[in-house]
N, C-alpha and C positions, 0 to 999 in steps of 0.2 A: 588473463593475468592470474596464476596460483596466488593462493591464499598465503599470507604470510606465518599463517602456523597450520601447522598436517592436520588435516582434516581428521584424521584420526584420535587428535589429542583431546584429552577430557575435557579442555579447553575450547572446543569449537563441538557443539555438542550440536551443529544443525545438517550432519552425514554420520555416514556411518559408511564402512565396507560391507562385500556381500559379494562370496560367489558368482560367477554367471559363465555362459557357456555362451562363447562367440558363434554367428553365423558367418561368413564372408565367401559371396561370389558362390551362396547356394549351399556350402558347404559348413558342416559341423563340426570345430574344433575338438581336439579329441581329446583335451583336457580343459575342466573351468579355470579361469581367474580370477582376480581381485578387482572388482569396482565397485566407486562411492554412488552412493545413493543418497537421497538428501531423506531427511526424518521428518514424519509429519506426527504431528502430540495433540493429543486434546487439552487445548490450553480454556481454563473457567475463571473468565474474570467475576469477580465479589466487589460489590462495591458497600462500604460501611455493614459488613455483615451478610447484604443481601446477594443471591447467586441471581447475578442476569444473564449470562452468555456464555456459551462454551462453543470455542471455534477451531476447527483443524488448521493447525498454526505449523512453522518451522520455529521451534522450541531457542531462538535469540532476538537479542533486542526486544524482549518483552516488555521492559519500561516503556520503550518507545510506544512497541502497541498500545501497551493498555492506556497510555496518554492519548492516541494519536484515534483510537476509537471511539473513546470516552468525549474527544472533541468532536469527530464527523457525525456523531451519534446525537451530537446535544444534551447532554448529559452535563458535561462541566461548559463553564462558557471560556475559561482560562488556565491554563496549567497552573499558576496560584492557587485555583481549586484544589488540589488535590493536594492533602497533607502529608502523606505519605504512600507508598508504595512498598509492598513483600510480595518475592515467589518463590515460590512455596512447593518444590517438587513430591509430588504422589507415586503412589507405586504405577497407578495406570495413566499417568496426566501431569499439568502442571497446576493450581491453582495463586492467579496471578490476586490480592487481597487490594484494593486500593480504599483512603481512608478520605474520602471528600466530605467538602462543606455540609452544613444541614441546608441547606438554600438548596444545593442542588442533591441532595440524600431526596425532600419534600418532593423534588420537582422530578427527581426518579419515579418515585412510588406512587406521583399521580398518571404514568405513562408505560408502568412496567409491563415488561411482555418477556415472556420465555422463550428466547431465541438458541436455535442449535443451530449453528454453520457447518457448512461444508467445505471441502476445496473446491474456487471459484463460485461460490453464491454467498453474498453477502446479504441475503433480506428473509433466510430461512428463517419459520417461524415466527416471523409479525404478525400481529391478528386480527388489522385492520388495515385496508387501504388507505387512507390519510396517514397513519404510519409510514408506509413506502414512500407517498406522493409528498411527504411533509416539505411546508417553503423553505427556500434558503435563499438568507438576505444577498440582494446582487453584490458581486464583486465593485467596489466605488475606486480600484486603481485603473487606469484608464490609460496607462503609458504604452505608444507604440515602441515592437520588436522586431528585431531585424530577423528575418526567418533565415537568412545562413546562420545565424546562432541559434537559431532553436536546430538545424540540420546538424550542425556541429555540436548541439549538448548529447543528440543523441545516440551519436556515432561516439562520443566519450562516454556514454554509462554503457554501451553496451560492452565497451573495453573492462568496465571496473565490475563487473558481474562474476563473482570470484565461484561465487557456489553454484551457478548456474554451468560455468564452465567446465567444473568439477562434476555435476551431475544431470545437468541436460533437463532439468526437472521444476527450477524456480522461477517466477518472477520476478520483474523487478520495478521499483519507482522511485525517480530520483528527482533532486530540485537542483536548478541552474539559475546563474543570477542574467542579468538581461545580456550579459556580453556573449551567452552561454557558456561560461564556465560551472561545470557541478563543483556542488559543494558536499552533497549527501546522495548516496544511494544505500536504500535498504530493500532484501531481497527475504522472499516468502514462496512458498508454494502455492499460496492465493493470491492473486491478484490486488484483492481487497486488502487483504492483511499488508502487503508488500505497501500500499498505500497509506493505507494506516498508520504502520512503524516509521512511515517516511515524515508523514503529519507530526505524529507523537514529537521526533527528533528533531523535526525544525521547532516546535515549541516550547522543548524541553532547553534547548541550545539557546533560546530567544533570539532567533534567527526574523529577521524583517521579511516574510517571504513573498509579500503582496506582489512586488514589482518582479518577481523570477517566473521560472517558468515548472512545472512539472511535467515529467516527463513518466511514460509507462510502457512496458513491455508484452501488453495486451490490446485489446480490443478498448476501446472509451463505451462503456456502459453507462445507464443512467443513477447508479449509484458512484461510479468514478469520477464525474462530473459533479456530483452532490458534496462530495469529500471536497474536494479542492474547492468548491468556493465555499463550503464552510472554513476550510483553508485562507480564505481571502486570497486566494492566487487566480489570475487573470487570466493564464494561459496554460491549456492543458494539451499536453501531443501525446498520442499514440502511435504505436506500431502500425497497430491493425484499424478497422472501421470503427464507427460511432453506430450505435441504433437510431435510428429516427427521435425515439424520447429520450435521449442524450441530448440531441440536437435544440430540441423542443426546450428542454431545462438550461443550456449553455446557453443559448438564445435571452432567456428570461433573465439569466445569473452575470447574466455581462461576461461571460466569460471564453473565452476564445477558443474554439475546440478545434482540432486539428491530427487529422485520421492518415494511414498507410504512408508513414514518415521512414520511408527507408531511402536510405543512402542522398541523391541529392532531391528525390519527389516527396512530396506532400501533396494533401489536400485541402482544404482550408473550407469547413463546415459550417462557422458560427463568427459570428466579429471579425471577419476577413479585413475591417479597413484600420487595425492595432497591428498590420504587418508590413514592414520595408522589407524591400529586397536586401 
């Protein structure tokens, strides 16, 4: 599905064009062309002054991020938290300013850590292990799913992947309510982030997401698994596999995890009996 505005306009700042020289059938075109490429920014969220994170982001929907992180993270416990938001373009970056409670400002500063992100690694730079391993309260919605809807959400975000289609280069994570129908997909060059901005946007929208489903464009890691049910979301499908301590944490988190969801197969990893046919 093309983007509803050219990827090129000042207006969709998450590609760009760029030269390239086709191969085909072994062979070197013997002149370049024009193709999009998605743009990846160092994006440094502040939170009441202080610098905690700087992540290689696709440079939209940063509200969403920086909501959607600041909740997986435990950092705010509710988008109420958060009085305001500014971003803030730099010459080499973006710096996204968010202006939170003092309750969670204190509760920052007893836990701060200097995190730099990568694309696809969400846990660069923590500096202790109970930091990674940190609990999360189980998922308490308990409603079974009919897995032809979860099969059906994911065959519909993969249609709504606008920038991915465009550049072959992003990920994506989207929420589906139980019938599966989506309702949001946001897409990232990371993984992480693509989940994140997904988070941020259901609870900036105040979206009920407990009972839907999330849905991802990657592999289920044990930090994609940690997002979602600090999400309060019950069921999480991926593309591709689950790690073993994916499994291990969706097991503890109530939460139903659900691996190599292509076309009409799945797997079913974790809370297998929250599924109808």
């Amino acid at each position: 599905m093309p983007p509803s505005t050219p990827p090129s306009s000042p207006s969709r700042p998450d590609c760009t064009q760029t030269p390239v020289t086709r191969v085909r059938d072994g062979a070197i075109a013997p002149a370049p062309e024009l193709d999009f490429v998605a743009e990846e920014t160092p994006v440094a969220l502040e939170f009441n002054g202080i610098s905690h994170a700087t992540m290689l982001a696709t440079p939209a929907d940063l509200e969403d991020f920086a909501v959607g992180f600041s909740l997986s993270e435990g950092i705010i416990d509710s988008v109420s938290d958060v009085r305001g938001i500014d971003v803030l373009p730099q010459c080499d970056g973006i710096v996204v300013q968010l202006e939170i409670s003092t309750a969670c400002e204190v509760r920052l500063k007893t836990r701060r850590r200097a995190m730099a992100g990568r694309t696809g690694c969400g846990l660069c730079g923590v500096e202790t292990l109970p930091e990674v391993l940190r609990p999360v309260a189980p998922v308490t919605n308990g409603s079974t799913v009919r897995i032809q809807a979860v099969l059906a959400a994911m065959r519909d975000m993969r249609a709504r992947q606008a920038l991915h289609d465009i550049t072959g280069a992003t990920h994506a994570a989207g929420w589906a309510g139980a019938d599966g129908a989506i309702a949001l997909v946001r897409e990232d060059v990371g993984r992480h982030n693509a989940l994140d901005k997904l988070i941020g946007a259901l609870a900036r929208q105040a979206m009920h997401a407990g009972g839907g489903i999330v849905l991802v464009s990657s592999r289920a890691s044990f930090e994609m698994v940690q997002k979602t049910a600090a999400a309060g979301v019950a069921v999480l499908a991926a593309v591709s596999a689950p790690t073993a301590l994916a499994i291990r944490l969706a097991e503890d988190a109530n939460v139903s995890l659900v691996g190599f969801l292509r076309g009409g197969d799945a797997t079913l990893y974790a809370h297998p009996e929250r599924f109808t046919p």
